[in-house]
Biotite code that builds the C-alpha atoms (Angstrom):
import biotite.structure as struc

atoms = struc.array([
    struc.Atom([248.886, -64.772, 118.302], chain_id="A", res_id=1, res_name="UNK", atom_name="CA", element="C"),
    struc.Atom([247.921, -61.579, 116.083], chain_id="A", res_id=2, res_name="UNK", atom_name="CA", element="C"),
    struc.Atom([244.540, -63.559, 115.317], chain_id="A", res_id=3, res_name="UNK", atom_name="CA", element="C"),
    struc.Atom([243.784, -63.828, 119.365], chain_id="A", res_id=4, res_name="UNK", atom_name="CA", element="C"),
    struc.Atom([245.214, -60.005, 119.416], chain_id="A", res_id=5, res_name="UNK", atom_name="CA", element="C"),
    struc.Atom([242.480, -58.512, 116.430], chain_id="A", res_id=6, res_name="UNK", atom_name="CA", element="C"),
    struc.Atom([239.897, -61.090, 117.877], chain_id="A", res_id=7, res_name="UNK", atom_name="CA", element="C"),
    struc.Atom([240.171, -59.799, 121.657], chain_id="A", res_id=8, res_name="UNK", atom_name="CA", element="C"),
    struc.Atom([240.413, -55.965, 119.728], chain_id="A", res_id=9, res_name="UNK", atom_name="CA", element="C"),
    struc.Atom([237.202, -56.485, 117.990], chain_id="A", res_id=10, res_name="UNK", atom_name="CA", element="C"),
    struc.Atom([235.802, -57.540, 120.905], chain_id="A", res_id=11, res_name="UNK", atom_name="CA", element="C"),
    struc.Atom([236.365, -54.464, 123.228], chain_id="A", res_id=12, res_name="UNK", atom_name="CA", element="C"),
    struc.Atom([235.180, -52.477, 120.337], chain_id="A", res_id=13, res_name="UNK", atom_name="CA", element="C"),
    struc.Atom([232.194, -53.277, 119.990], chain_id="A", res_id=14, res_name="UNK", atom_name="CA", element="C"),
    struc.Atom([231.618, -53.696, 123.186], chain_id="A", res_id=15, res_name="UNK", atom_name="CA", element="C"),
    struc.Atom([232.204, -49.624, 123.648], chain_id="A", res_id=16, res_name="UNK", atom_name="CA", element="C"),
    struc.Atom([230.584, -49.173, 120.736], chain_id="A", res_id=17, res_name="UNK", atom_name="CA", element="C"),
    struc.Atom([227.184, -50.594, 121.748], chain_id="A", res_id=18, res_name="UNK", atom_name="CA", element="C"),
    struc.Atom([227.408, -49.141, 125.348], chain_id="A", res_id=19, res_name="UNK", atom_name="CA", element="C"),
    struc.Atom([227.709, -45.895, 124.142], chain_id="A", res_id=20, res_name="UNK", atom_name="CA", element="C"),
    struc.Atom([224.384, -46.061, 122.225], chain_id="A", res_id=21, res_name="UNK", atom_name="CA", element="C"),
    struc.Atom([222.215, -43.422, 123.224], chain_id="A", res_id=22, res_name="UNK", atom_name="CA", element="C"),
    struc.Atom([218.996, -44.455, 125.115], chain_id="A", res_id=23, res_name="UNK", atom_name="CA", element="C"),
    struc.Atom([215.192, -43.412, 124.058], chain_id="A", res_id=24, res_name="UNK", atom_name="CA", element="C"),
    struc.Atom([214.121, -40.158, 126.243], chain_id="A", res_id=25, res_name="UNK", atom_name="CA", element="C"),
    struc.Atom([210.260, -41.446, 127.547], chain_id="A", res_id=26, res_name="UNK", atom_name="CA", element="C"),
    struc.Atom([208.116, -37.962, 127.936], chain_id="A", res_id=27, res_name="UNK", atom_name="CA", element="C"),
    struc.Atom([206.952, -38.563, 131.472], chain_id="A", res_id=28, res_name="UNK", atom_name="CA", element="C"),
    struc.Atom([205.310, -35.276, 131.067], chain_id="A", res_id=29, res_name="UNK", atom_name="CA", element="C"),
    struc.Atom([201.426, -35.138, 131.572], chain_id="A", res_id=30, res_name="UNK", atom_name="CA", element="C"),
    struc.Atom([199.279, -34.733, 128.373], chain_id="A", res_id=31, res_name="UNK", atom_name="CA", element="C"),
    struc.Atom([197.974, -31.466, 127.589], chain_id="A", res_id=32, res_name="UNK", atom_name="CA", element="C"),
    struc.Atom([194.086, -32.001, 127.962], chain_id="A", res_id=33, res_name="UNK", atom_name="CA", element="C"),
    struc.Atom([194.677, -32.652, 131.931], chain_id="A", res_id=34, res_name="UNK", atom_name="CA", element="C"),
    struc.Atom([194.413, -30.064, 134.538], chain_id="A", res_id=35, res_name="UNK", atom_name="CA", element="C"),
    struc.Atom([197.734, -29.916, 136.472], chain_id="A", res_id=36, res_name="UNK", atom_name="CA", element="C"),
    struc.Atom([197.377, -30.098, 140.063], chain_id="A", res_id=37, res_name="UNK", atom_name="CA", element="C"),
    struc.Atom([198.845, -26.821, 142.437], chain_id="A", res_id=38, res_name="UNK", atom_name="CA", element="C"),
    struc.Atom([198.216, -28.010, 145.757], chain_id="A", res_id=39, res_name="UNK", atom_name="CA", element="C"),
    struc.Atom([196.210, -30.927, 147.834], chain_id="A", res_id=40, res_name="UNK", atom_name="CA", element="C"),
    struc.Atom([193.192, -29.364, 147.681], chain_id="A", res_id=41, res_name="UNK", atom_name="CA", element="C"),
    struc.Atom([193.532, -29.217, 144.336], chain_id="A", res_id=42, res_name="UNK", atom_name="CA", element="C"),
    struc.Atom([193.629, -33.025, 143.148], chain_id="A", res_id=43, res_name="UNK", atom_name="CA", element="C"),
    struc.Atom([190.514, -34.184, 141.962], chain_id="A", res_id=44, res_name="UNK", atom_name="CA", element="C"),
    struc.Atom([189.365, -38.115, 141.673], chain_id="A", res_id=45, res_name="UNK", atom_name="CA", element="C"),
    struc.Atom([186.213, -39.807, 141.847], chain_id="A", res_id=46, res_name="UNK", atom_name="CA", element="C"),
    struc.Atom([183.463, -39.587, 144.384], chain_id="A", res_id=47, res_name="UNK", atom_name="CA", element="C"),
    struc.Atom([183.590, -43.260, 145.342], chain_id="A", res_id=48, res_name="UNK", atom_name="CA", element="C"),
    struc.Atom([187.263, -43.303, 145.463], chain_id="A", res_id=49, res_name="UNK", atom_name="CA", element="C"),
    struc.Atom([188.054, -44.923, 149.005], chain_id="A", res_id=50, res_name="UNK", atom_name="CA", element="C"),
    struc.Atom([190.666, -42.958, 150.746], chain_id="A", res_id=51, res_name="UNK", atom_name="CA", element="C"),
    struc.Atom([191.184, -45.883, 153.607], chain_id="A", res_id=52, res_name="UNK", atom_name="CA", element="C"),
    struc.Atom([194.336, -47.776, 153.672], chain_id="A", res_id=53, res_name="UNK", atom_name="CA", element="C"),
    struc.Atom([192.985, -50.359, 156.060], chain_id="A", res_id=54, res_name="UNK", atom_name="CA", element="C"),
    struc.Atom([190.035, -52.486, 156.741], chain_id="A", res_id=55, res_name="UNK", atom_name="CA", element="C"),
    struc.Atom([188.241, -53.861, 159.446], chain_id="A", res_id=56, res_name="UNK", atom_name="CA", element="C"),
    struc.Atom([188.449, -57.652, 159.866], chain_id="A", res_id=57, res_name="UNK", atom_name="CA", element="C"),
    struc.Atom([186.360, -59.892, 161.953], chain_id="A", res_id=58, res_name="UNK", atom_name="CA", element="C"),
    struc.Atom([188.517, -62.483, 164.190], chain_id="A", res_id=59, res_name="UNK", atom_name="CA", element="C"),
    struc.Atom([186.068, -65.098, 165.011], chain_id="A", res_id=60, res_name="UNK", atom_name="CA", element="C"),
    struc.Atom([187.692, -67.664, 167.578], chain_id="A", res_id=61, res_name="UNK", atom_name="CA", element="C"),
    struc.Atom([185.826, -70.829, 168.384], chain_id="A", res_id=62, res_name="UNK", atom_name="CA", element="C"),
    struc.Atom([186.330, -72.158, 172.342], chain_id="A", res_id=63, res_name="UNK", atom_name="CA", element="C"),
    struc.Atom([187.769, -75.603, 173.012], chain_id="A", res_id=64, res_name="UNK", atom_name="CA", element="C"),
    struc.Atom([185.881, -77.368, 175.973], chain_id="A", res_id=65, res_name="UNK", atom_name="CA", element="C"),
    struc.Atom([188.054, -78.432, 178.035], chain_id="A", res_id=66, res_name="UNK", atom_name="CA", element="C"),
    struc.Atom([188.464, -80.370, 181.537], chain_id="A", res_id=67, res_name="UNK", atom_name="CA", element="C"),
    struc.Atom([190.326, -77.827, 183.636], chain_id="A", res_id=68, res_name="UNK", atom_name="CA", element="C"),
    struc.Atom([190.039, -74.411, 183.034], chain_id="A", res_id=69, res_name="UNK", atom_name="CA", element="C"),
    struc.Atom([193.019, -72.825, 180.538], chain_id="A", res_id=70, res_name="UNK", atom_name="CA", element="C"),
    struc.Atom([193.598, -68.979, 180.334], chain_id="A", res_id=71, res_name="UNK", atom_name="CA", element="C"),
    struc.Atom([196.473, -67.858, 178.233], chain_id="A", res_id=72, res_name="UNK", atom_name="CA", element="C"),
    struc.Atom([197.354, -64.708, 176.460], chain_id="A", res_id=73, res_name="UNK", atom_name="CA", element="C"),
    struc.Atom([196.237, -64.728, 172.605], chain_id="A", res_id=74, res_name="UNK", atom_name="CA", element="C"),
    struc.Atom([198.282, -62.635, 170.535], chain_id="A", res_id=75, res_name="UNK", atom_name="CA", element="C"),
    struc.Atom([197.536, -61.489, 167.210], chain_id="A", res_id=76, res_name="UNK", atom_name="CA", element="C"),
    struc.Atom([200.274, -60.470, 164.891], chain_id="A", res_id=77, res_name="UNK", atom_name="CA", element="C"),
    struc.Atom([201.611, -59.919, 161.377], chain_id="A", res_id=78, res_name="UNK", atom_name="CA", element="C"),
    struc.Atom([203.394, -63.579, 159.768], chain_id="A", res_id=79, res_name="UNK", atom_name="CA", element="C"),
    struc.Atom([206.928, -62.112, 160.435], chain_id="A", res_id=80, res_name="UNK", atom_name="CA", element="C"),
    struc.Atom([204.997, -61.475, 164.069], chain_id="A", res_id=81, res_name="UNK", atom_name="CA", element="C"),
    struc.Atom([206.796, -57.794, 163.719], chain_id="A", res_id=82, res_name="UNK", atom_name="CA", element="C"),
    struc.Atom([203.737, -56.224, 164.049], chain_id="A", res_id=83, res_name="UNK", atom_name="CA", element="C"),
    struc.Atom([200.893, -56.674, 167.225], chain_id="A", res_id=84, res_name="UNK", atom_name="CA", element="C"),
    struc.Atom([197.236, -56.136, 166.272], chain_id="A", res_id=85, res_name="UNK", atom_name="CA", element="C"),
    struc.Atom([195.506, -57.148, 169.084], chain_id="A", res_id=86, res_name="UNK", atom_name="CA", element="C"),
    struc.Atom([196.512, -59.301, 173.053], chain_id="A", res_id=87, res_name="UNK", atom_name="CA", element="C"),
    struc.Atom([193.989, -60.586, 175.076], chain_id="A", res_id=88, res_name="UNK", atom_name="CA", element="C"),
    struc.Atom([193.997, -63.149, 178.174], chain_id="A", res_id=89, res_name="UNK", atom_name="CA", element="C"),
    struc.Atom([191.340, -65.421, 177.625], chain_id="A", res_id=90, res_name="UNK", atom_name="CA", element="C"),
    struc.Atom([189.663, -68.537, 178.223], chain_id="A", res_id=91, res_name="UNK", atom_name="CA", element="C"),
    struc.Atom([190.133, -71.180, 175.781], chain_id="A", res_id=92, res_name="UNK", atom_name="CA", element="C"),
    struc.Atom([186.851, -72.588, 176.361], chain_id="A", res_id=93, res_name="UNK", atom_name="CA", element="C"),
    struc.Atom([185.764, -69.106, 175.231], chain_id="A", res_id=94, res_name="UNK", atom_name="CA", element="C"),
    struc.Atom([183.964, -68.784, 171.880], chain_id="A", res_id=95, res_name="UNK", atom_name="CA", element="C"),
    struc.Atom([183.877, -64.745, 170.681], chain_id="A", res_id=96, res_name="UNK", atom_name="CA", element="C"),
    struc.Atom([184.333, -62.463, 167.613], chain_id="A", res_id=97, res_name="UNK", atom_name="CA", element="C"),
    struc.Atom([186.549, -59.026, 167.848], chain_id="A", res_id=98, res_name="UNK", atom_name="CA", element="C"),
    struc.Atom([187.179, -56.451, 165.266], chain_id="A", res_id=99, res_name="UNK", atom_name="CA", element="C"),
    struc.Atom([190.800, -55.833, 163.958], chain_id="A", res_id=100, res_name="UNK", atom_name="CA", element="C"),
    struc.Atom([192.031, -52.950, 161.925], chain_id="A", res_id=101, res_name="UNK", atom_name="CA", element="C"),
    struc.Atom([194.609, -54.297, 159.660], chain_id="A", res_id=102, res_name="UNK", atom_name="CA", element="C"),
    struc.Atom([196.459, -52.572, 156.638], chain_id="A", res_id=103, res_name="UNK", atom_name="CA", element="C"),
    struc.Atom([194.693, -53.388, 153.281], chain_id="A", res_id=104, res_name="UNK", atom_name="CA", element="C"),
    struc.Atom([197.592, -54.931, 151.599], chain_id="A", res_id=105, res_name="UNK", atom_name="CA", element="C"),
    struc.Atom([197.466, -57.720, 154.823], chain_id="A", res_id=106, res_name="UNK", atom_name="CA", element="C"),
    struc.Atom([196.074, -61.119, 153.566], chain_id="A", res_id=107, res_name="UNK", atom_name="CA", element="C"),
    struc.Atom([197.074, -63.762, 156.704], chain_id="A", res_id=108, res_name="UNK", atom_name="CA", element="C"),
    struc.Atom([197.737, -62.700, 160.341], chain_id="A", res_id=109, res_name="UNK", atom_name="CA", element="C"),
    struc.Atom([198.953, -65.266, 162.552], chain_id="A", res_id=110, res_name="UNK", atom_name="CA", element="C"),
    struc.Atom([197.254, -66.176, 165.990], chain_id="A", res_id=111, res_name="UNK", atom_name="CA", element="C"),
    struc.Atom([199.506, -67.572, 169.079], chain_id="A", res_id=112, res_name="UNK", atom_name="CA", element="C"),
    struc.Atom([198.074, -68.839, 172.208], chain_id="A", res_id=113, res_name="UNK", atom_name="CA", element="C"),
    struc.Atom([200.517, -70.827, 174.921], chain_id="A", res_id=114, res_name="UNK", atom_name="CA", element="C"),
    struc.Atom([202.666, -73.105, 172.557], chain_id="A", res_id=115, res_name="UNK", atom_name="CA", element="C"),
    struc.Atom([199.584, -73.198, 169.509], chain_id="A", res_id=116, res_name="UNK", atom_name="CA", element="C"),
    struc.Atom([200.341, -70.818, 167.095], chain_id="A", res_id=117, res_name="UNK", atom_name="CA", element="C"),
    struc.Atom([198.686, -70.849, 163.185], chain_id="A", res_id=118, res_name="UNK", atom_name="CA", element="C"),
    struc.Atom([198.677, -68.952, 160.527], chain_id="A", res_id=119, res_name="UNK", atom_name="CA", element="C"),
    struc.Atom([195.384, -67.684, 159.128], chain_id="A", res_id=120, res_name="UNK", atom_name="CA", element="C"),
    struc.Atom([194.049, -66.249, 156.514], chain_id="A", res_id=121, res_name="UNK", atom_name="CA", element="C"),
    struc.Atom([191.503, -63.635, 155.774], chain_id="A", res_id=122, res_name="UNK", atom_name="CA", element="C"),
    struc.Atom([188.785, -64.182, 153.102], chain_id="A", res_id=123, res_name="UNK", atom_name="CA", element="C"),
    struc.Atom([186.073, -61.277, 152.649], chain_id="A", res_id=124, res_name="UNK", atom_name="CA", element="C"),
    struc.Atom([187.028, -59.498, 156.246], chain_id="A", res_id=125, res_name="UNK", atom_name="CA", element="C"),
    struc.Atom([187.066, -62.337, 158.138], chain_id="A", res_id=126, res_name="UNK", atom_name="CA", element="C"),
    struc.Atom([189.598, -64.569, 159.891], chain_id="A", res_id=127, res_name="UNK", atom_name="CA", element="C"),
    struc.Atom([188.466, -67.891, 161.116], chain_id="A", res_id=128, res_name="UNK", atom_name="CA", element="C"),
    struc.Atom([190.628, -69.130, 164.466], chain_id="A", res_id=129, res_name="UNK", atom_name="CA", element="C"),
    struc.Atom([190.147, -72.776, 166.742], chain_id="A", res_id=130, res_name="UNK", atom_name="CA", element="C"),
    struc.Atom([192.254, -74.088, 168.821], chain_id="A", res_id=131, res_name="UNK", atom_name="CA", element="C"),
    struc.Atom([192.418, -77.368, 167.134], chain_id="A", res_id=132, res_name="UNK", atom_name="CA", element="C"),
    struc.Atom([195.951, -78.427, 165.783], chain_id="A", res_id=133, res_name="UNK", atom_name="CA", element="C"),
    struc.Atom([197.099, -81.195, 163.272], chain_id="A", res_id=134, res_name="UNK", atom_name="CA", element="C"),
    struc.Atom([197.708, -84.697, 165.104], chain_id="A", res_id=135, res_name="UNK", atom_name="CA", element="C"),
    struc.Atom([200.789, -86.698, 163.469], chain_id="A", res_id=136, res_name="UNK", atom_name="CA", element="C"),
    struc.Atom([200.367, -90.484, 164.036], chain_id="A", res_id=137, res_name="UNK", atom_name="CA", element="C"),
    struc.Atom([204.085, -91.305, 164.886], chain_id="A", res_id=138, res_name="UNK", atom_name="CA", element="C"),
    struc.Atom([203.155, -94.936, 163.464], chain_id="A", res_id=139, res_name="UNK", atom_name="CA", element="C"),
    struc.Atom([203.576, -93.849, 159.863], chain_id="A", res_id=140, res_name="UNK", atom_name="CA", element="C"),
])
């Protein structure tokens, strides 16, 4: 029992003992041979720095021929489909291109028309939409 006593003893000692270690202070300070900032106007960075924080992507949707005519809204959204970047009602026999500003950081957007809805993705500011979706043969 007094072995199990000292053992549990030690234990919570060191245990305080290493939590009360001090920690490293980091200098987050800025070194000495920069200029320190007063106001906006102030700040200096380079001449090609690119102030924009979004771009302008190309949406290129290719028509479907179809038999009868189909005209549905087309709604183009963030993935989580929080967000709304663009609504149109339009022919799905129509082929055209529109411009979408989209926050840099955004890498798919997802297009819905009627029940097709797919997510794509945008490669050097441009998205490429059809209409076509993925047949499953219910044979296999």
């Amino acid at each position: 029992m007094k072995n199990k006593n000292l053992t549990l003893a030690t234990a919570i000692a060191l245990t305080l003992a290493a939590s009360c270690t001090k920690l490293k202070e980091v200098d987050n300070s800025p070194t000495t041979n920069q200029n320190k900032a007063t106001n906006f106007k102030t700040i200096k960075v380079a001449d090609n720095f690119n102030w924009n924080t979004s771009d302008v992507v190309k949406l290129n949707v290719a028509g479907l021929n179809t038999l009868a005519k189909i005209k549905n809204t087309m709604v183009v959204s963030s993935e989580d489909q929080k967000t709304v970047y663009y609504t149109a009602n339009t022919e799905m026999s129509n082929s055209f291109t529109t411009e979408l500003t989209l926050p840099k950081n955004v890498k798919n957007i997802k297009v819905s028309y009627g029940s097709i809805s797919k997510v794509v993705s945008i490669q050097g500011n441009t998205a490429n939409f059809d209409y076509l979706t993925e047949v499953i043969d219910i044979n296999e």
